[in-house]
Every structure is written in C-alpha cells, then in structure tokens.
N, C-alpha and C positions, 0 to 999 in steps of 0.2 A: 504494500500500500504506500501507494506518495501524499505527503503534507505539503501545500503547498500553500501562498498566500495570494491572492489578489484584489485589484480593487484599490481603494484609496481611503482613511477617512477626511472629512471633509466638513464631519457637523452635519447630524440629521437637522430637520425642521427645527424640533424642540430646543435643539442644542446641546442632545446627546446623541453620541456616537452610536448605532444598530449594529450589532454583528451578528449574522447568520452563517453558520453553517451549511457546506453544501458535499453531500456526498455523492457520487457518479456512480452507476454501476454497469452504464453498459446501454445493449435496445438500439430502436431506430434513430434515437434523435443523436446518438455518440458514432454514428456510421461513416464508412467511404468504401467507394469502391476497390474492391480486390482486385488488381493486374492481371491472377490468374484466373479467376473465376468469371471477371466480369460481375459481378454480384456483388453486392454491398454487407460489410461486417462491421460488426464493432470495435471502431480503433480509437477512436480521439479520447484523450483525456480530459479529465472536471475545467481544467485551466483553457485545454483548448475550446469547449464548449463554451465558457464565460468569456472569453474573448471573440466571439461571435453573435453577444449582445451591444445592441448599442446602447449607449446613455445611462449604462450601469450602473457607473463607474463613478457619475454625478449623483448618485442617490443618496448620498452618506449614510452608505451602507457598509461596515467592512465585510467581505467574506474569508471566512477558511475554509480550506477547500481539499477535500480528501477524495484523492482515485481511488477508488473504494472496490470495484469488481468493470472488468470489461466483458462482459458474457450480453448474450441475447436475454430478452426475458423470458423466454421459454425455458430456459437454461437457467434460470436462479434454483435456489436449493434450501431446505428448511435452516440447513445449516447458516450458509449464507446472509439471511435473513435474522437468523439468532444473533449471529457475530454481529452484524451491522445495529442491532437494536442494541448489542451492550456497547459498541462504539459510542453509540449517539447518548446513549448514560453515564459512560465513563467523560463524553464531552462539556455534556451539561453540570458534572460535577462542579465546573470552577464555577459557575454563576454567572458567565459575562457571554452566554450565548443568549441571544432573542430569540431563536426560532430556526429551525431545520430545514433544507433543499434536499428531496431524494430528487434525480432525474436516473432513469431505467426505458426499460423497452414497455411498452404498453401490452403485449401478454396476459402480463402478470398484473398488471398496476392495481388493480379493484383486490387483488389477494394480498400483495406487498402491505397496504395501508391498511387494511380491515387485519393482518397481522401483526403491523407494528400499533395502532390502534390498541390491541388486547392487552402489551406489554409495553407500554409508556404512559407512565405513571406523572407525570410530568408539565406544568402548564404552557411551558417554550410549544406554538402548534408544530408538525410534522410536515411540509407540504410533499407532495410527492406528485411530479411530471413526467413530462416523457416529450414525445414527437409521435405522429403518425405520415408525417412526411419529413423522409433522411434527409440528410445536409445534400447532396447530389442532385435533389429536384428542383426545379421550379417552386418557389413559394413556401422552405421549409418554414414549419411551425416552432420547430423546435427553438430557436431565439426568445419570440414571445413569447410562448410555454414557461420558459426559464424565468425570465425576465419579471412575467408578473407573478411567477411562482416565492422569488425573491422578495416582492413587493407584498406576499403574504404574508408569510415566515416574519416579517420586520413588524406585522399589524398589529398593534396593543388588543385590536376587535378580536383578537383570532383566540388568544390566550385561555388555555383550558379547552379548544376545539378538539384536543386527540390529533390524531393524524388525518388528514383533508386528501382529495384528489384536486388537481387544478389544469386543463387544459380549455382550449379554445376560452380565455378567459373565467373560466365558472367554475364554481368552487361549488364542490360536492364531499359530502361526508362520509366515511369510509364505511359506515354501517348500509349504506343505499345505494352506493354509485357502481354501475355497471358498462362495460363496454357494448357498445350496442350497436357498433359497425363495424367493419373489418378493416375500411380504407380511408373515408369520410373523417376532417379535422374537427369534425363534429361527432364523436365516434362515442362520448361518454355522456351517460345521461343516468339520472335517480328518477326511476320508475318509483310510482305512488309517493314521491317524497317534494321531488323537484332541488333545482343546488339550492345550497344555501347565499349564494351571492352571488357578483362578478366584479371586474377589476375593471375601471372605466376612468379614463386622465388618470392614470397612475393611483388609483384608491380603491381599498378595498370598500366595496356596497355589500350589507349584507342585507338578505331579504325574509331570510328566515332566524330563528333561535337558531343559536349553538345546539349543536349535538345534545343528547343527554349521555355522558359519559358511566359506563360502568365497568366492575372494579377490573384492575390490574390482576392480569394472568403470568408469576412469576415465570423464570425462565427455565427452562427444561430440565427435569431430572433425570430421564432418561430415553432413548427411543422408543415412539411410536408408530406404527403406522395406522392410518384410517382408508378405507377403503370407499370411492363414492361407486353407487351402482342406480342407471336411469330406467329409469320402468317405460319400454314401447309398447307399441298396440301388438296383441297378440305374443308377448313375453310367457313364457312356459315356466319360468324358474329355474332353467335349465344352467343358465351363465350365473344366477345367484350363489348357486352352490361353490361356485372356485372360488369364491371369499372364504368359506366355512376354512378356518382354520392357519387364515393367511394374512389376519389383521387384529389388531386390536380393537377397532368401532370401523361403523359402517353406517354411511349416511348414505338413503334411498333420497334420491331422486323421483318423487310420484307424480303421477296426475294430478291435476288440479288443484285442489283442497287438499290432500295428500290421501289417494285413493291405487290399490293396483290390483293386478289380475288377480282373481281368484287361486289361480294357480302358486301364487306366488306367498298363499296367509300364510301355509302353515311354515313352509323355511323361515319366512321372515322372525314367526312369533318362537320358532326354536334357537335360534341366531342369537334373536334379544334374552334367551335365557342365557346364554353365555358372555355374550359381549355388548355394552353398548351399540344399541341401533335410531339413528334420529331421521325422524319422516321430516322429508322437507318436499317442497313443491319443485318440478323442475321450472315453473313458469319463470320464477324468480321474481315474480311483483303480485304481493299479496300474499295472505298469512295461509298458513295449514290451520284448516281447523280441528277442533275436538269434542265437538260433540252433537253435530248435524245428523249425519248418514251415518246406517247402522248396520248394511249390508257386509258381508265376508270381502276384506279389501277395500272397506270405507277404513276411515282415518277413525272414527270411535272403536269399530273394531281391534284396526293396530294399534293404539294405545292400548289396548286392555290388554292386548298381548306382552307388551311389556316397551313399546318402541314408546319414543321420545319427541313430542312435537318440537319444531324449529319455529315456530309462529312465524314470521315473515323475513325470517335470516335465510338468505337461496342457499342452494346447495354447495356452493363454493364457501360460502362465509363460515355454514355451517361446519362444513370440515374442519375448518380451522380450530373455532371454539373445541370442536372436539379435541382436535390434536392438538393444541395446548392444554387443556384439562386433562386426558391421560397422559400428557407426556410431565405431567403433576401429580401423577397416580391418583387422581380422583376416582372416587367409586363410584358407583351408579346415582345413590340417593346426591351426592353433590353434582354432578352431572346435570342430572334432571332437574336440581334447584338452579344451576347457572342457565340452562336453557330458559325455564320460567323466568330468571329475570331480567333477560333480554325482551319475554315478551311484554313487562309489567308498563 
C-alpha cells in the first residue's frame, strides 16, 4: 500500500482546514487500456485519479491519500474489505480526519458500503464512488464522481450518515441503494427509499433524514461462508441441496413476499434446523412479509419452519448481515433478533 499526500491546505470557508481521507481500490473509474489486450484494467493510482479533478485543489480541502487495492470490483474479497474497514479505524484514531473517499469498481459498490456501513462505528461519513465510464471514453464520470464524493466526506450535514453511495451526483444510503443499470451514468438508484440528497454548486442538498443507523457488527472472529440461493419458476429443489453441508447460512432469494415452490418447503425447513436460513425477496424493493399467505411455500409457512425474515434488506445486503453475525458466532436466537431490528 502507498501513502501519499495531495492537494493543498488553503482555509476551508469557516477557516478551518477539512481533511479527508481517500482510499483507491481499483474498478472502472482507476482504468487504461492494456497494449496487449486492447481492453481496459485497473492501473492508475489514488494520486493519479485526484489529479484528474479539476478545482480540487481550491476546496481547502486537505486529502491523504492511500492506494489501497488495484483489483476490478468483481474481484474484491471479504478479506479485502475487512482490512480496509480496520485501515479507515486505525485512520480515524488520530481525530483530525473529517470524513472518508472509497473510489472502487461499481460491481460491488451497493455490497462495499452496506459492508463497511455494519462495521463503522464512527460519525466521520464513508463516501464510496466509483465510475461507470473509464478514463478512455468520451465523457468519463469518474472526475465528478470523485470530486463531489470529496465534497461529501468534508459535509458537517453528513456526520453520523454511516457509509453513503454517491454517483451521478446523488447521494444514497447504503441500507437502499442499488445498481440498477449495467452501462447508464445513471446506473444507481434507492428503490422504495429514493437518495437522500445531491450535490448542486458545490453543496451538499439533503432531501431526506439521515439514515437510521444501527448497531456496529464487530470484526470477524472467524470464517464464514453464506451461501445465497434464487428460487425460479418451476425450481424442483434439486440445486438446493448442494448447499446442504457446504455453508454456514443460506439466504433464499424468493418470490415476491418471500414465497417458493412447493417442492422446495421441506429442504428449506430441514436446512433451517441446522443452519441459519433468511427469506429474503429477490425483487429487492419491498419487505418479505410474515404473516399474509399461508399456503406450503408462502412466507408464514417458512417462518414456522424455522427460516428468518429479511423485511426489506435484498438478498445481497442480507448476506452480508448474515456473514458478519456468524463470522461473530452468533447463534440463531441473536441472528433472528439483528434481523428484527433492521426491520423495527
């Protein structure tokens, strides 16, 4: 890992100096193209991406600036992600940071922050960007992304938000915000939530409350794995069973409200007598319910068998929660209470 400095101070507004921290890890907005490939990878470092903003520099803003991981963000790793959340703890130790820059590949980005989110305990906010257009095209995003990601991280408004997403100017909270295009600089949106602001003449707008944060999921005692499994039309229960004995928890993916094939109660409800099992919707907007339908494969059903609603945390978010609480060796009964009070 490289430390590096840049920037200027210069006297924020107030006539105190902002220092934000900014760590790199890689993704499409750190890209150039490969000679041999023709194809574009992750090469530029934290410093070369900050010098590819303009008017930064005047913000009297200081940053430190850590190359933290050059990987794709399909390629980050729990590990990864643990290391860089105790980085950014051991950072904030001295007192004199304001507020955190991740920039990463957008892959990941809605797992990164709803990750570092569980385990930042901390009121300095997290921002975490990216690019959905590399430095090589026409019109890369990834400057401005930066830029007013910076101009987050520096917010007094922000303080106590947990870790935030922020592209195409809008700031979304890491409990709702989802990718929700492939290519589009408009690619991230909070289904049923909407962002909580945007960044307009250089100022944070917020439009909604701060997040409600809840509590701190210390850091890993040991390995887990969780296992997510999506329920299709006409699923047999056939692919369910290669989990049986190849994970720790196991987050279904259901239908709607959180409903799945008949075929599919009884593994599910023998599963859940062994291991954690949490029903989540694959829609990803809008809660699992518990106690509408009562049919074999409605969501009252599977609770009774023993599975664990996710109330409106998607199946990505919900892995997480999982696999930081067993990698805490939570038992069930606490399991099942941290789930509850995410939905409270």
């Amino acid at each position: 890992m490289q430390v590096g400095r840049y920037g200027r101070e210069v006297g924020a507004m107030v006539g105190v100096a902002t220092t934000v921290a900014v760590y790199s890890l890689g993704g499409t907005i750190a890209m150039t193209t490969d000679p041999t490939t023709g194809g574009v990878v992750p090469a530029l470092s934290a410093q070369d991406l900050l010098a590819a903003v303009p008017g930064l520099d005047h913000r009297g803003i200081h940053l430190c600036v850590h190359d933290f991981r050059r990987v794709p963000g399909a390629s980050l790793t729990f590990d990864d992600l643990t290391e860089l959340s105790a980085a950014i703890d051991k950072n904030l130790d001295g007192g004199d940071i304001d507020g955190v820059v991740i920039t990463q590949g957008t892959d990941t980005i809605e797992e990164t922050a709803f990750f570092l989110d569980l385990h930042h305990g901390r009121d300095q906010p997290v921002i975490v960007t990216g690019a959905m257009r590399n430095p090589t095209m026409a019109g890369p995003d990834g400057p401005a992304n930066l830029y007013a990601a910076v101009l987050a991280a520096a917010e007094p408004q922000l303080r106590g938000a947990g870790a935030l997403v922020l592209l195409n100017d809008e700031i979304h909270a890491a409990r709702h915000v989802r990718k929700a295009h492939s290519t589009s600089p408009a690619a991230f949106t909070s289904p049923g939530a909407g962002p909580l602001g945007r960044v307009a003449e250089d100022r944070v707008r917020l439009t909604m409350p701060l997040p409600r944060r809840h509590r701190v999921v210390q850091p890993p005692s040991r390995d887990a794995r969780v296992g997510l499994y999506t329920v299709s039309l006409g699923d047999d229960g056939t692919l369910l069973h290669a989990w049986d004995g190849q994970c720790d928890g196991l987050v279904v993916a259901a239908f709607g409200v959180g409903h799945v094939p008949q075929p599919l109660v009884e593994a599910l409800g023998e599963l859940a007598s062994r291991i954690p099992v949490v029903l989540a919707s694959r829609i990803g907007n809008g809660p699992v319910l518990t106690g509408t339908y009562s049919f074999p494969g409605s969501e009252k059903d599977l609770i009774g068998r023993g599975l664990i609603p996710a109330d409106d945390l998607g199946p990505y978010q919900a892995r997480l929660l999982l696999h930081a609480l067993l990698a805490q060796e939570a038992d069930h009964s606490t399991i099942t209470d941290a789930f509850a009070t995410f939905a409270a």
